[in-house]
C-alpha positions as CSV (number, residue, x, y, z in Angstrom):
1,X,42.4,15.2,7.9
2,X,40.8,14.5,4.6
3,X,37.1,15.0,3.9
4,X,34.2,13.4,2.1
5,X,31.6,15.3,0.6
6,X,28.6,13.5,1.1
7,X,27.0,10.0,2.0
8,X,27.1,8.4,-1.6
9,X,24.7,5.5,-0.7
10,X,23.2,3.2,2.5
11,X,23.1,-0.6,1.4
12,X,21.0,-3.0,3.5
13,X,21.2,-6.9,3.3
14,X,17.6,-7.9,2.4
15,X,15.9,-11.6,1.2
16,X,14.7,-10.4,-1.8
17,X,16.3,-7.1,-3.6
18,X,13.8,-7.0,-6.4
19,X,10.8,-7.6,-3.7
20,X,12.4,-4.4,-1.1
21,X,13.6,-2.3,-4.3
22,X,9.5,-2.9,-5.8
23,X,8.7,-2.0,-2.2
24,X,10.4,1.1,-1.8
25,X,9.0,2.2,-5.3
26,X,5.4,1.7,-4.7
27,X,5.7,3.0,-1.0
28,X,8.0,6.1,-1.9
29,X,8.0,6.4,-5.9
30,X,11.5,6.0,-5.9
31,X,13.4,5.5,-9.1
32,X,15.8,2.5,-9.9
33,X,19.6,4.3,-10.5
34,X,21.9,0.8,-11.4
35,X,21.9,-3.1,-10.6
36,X,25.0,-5.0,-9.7
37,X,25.9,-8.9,-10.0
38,X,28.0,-10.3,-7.8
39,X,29.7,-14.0,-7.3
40,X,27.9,-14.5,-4.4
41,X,25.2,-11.6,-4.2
42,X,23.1,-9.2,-6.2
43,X,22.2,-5.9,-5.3
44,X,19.3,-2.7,-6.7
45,X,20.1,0.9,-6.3
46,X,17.4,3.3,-6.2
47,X,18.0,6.7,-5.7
48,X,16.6,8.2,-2.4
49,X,17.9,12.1,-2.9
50,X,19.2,13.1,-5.9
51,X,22.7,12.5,-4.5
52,X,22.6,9.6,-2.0
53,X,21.0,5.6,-3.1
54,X,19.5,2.9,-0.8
55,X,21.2,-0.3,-2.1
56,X,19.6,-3.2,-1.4
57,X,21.8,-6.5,-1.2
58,X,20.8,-10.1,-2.1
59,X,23.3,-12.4,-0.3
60,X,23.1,-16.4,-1.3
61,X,24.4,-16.9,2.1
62,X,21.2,-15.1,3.5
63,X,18.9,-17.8,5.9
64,X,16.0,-16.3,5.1
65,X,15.9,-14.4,8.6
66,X,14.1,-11.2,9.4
67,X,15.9,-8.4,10.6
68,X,16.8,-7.7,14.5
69,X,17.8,-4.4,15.9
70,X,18.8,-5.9,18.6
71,X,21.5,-7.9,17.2
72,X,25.0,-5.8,17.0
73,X,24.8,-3.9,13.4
74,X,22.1,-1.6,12.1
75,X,19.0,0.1,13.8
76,X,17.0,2.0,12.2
77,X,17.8,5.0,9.7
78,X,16.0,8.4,10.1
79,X,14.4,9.9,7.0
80,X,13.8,13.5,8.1
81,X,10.5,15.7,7.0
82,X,10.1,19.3,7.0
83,X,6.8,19.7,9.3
84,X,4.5,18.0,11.3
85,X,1.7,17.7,8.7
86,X,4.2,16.1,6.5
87,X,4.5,13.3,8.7
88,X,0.3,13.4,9.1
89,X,0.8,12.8,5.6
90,X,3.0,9.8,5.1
91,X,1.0,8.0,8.1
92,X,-2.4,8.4,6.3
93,X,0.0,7.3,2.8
94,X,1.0,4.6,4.9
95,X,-2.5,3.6,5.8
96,X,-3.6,3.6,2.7
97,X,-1.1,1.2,1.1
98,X,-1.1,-1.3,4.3
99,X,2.5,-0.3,5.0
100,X,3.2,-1.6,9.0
101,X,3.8,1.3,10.9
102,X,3.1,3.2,14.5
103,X,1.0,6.4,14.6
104,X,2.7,9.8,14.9
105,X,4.3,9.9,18.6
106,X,6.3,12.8,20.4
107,X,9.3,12.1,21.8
108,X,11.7,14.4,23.7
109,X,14.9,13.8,22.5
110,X,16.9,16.6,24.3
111,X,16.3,19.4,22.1
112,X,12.5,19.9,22.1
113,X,9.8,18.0,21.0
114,X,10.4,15.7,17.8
115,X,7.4,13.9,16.0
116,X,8.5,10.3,15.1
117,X,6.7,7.9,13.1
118,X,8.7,4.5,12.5
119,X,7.7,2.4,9.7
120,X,9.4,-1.2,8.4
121,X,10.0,-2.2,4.9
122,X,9.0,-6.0,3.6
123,X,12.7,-8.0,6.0
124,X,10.9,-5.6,9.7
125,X,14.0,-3.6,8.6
126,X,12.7,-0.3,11.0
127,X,13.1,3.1,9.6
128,X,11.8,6.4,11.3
129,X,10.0,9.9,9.9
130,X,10.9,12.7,12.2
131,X,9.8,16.4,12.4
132,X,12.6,18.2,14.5
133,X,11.9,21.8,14.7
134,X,15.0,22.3,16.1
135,X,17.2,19.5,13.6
136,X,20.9,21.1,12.8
Protein backbone atom coordinates (compact mmCIF):
# COMPACT_ATOMS: atom_id res chain seq x y z
CA UNK A 1 0.00 0.00 0.00
CA UNK A 2 1.71 3.34 -0.41
CA UNK A 3 2.21 5.82 2.54
CA UNK A 4 2.07 9.43 3.32
CA UNK A 5 4.28 10.97 5.65
CA UNK A 6 2.38 13.45 7.38
CA UNK A 7 -0.93 15.63 7.37
CA UNK A 8 0.49 18.53 5.11
CA UNK A 9 -2.43 20.95 5.93
CA UNK A 10 -6.41 21.13 7.37
CA UNK A 11 -8.32 23.84 5.16
CA UNK A 12 -11.75 25.05 6.47
CA UNK A 13 -14.32 27.08 4.39
CA UNK A 14 -14.78 30.33 6.42
CA UNK A 15 -16.68 33.97 5.53
CA UNK A 16 -13.91 35.95 5.86
CA UNK A 17 -10.06 34.34 5.46
CA UNK A 18 -8.38 37.46 6.33
CA UNK A 19 -10.86 37.97 9.48
CA UNK A 20 -10.25 33.80 10.80
CA UNK A 21 -6.37 33.95 9.61
CA UNK A 22 -6.16 37.65 11.88
CA UNK A 23 -8.08 35.55 14.42
CA UNK A 24 -5.98 32.66 14.70
CA UNK A 25 -2.93 35.06 14.94
CA UNK A 26 -3.98 37.21 17.78
CA UNK A 27 -5.60 34.06 19.62
CA UNK A 28 -2.58 31.59 18.97
CA UNK A 29 0.44 33.87 17.48
CA UNK A 30 0.48 31.91 14.53
CA UNK A 31 2.46 32.98 11.59
CA UNK A 32 1.01 33.52 7.95
CA UNK A 33 3.11 30.65 5.56
CA UNK A 34 1.40 31.57 1.74
CA UNK A 35 -1.89 33.06 0.22
CA UNK A 36 -3.63 31.57 -2.78
CA UNK A 37 -6.12 33.23 -5.45
CA UNK A 38 -8.55 31.34 -6.95
CA UNK A 39 -11.33 31.95 -9.83
CA UNK A 40 -13.93 31.52 -7.50
CA UNK A 41 -12.18 31.58 -3.98
CA UNK A 42 -9.22 32.78 -1.93
CA UNK A 43 -7.60 31.17 0.73
CA UNK A 44 -4.57 32.15 3.99
CA UNK A 45 -2.15 29.51 5.19
CA UNK A 46 -0.83 29.85 8.49
CA UNK A 47 1.39 27.49 9.86
CA UNK A 48 0.07 25.57 12.94
CA UNK A 49 3.21 23.06 13.55
CA UNK A 50 6.14 23.56 11.81
CA UNK A 51 5.06 20.84 9.36
CA UNK A 52 1.27 20.95 9.05
CA UNK A 53 -1.01 24.64 7.95
CA UNK A 54 -4.62 25.54 8.80
CA UNK A 55 -5.93 26.99 5.43
CA UNK A 56 -8.60 28.98 5.63
CA UNK A 57 -10.83 29.21 2.34
CA UNK A 58 -12.95 32.20 1.05
CA UNK A 59 -15.58 30.83 -1.27
CA UNK A 60 -17.79 33.60 -3.38
CA UNK A 61 -20.42 30.97 -3.34
CA UNK A 62 -20.35 31.19 0.58
CA UNK A 63 -24.12 32.51 2.02
CA UNK A 64 -22.73 33.97 4.74
CA UNK A 65 -23.84 30.98 7.15
CA UNK A 66 -22.23 29.96 10.31
CA UNK A 67 -20.94 26.65 10.76
CA UNK A 68 -23.05 23.45 11.89
CA UNK A 69 -21.57 20.28 13.18
CA UNK A 70 -24.46 18.80 12.86
CA UNK A 71 -24.69 19.03 9.16
CA UNK A 72 -22.74 15.92 7.34
CA UNK A 73 -18.92 17.23 6.94
CA UNK A 74 -16.58 18.49 9.72
CA UNK A 75 -16.86 18.44 13.57
CA UNK A 76 -14.49 19.69 15.41
CA UNK A 77 -10.54 19.20 15.25
CA UNK A 78 -8.61 18.31 18.44
CA UNK A 79 -5.46 20.35 19.21
CA UNK A 80 -3.69 18.22 21.77
CA UNK A 81 -1.64 19.82 25.02
CA UNK A 82 0.87 18.14 27.01
CA UNK A 83 -0.71 18.55 30.76
CA UNK A 84 -3.59 19.66 32.52
CA UNK A 85 -2.16 23.08 33.60
CA UNK A 86 -1.60 23.70 29.93
CA UNK A 87 -5.07 23.69 29.29
CA UNK A 88 -5.64 25.97 32.79
CA UNK A 89 -3.56 28.01 30.71
CA UNK A 90 -5.16 28.56 27.40
CA UNK A 91 -8.76 28.90 29.28
CA UNK A 92 -7.49 31.85 31.45
CA UNK A 93 -5.65 33.07 27.61
CA UNK A 94 -9.00 32.51 26.38
CA UNK A 95 -10.60 34.64 28.98
CA UNK A 96 -8.50 37.22 28.67
CA UNK A 97 -8.90 37.90 24.93
CA UNK A 98 -12.93 37.20 24.98
CA UNK A 99 -12.39 34.05 22.97
CA UNK A 100 -16.06 31.96 23.35
CA UNK A 101 -15.22 28.91 25.04
CA UNK A 102 -16.45 26.14 27.83
CA UNK A 103 -14.37 25.80 31.11
CA UNK A 104 -12.06 22.84 31.49
CA UNK A 105 -14.44 19.56 31.68
CA UNK A 106 -13.47 15.73 32.18
CA UNK A 107 -14.68 13.44 30.11
CA UNK A 108 -14.11 9.63 30.04
CA UNK A 109 -13.41 8.76 26.75
CA UNK A 110 -12.54 5.02 27.22
CA UNK A 111 -9.04 5.24 28.20
CA UNK A 112 -8.99 7.35 31.37
CA UNK A 113 -9.83 10.56 32.12
CA UNK A 114 -9.17 13.36 29.34
CA UNK A 115 -9.53 17.20 30.16
CA UNK A 116 -11.37 18.92 27.20
CA UNK A 117 -11.79 22.42 26.69
CA UNK A 118 -13.66 23.34 23.31
CA UNK A 119 -13.26 26.74 21.98
CA UNK A 120 -14.79 28.28 18.42
CA UNK A 121 -13.05 30.58 16.07
CA UNK A 122 -14.99 33.89 14.53
CA UNK A 123 -17.73 31.15 11.64
CA UNK A 124 -18.72 28.80 15.66
CA UNK A 125 -16.29 26.53 13.71
CA UNK A 126 -15.73 24.27 17.27
CA UNK A 127 -12.25 23.06 18.00
CA UNK A 128 -11.20 21.20 21.28
CA UNK A 129 -7.91 21.26 23.77
CA UNK A 130 -7.40 17.91 25.39
CA UNK A 131 -5.02 16.62 28.03
CA UNK A 132 -4.92 12.69 27.45
CA UNK A 133 -2.56 11.17 29.85
CA UNK A 134 -2.86 8.16 28.14
CA UNK A 135 -3.00 9.78 24.14
CA UNK A 136 -0.99 7.16 21.62
Amino acid sequence: MPAFSTISHVSFSVRDADKTARWWKDVFGLEQVGAIEGDTWRAVLLGLTPHIAIEFQEHQANQGEEFDPTRTGFDHMGLRVDSREELDRWQAHFERIGVEHTPVVEKDYGGGPTHVLTFKDPDRIQFEMFYWEHHP
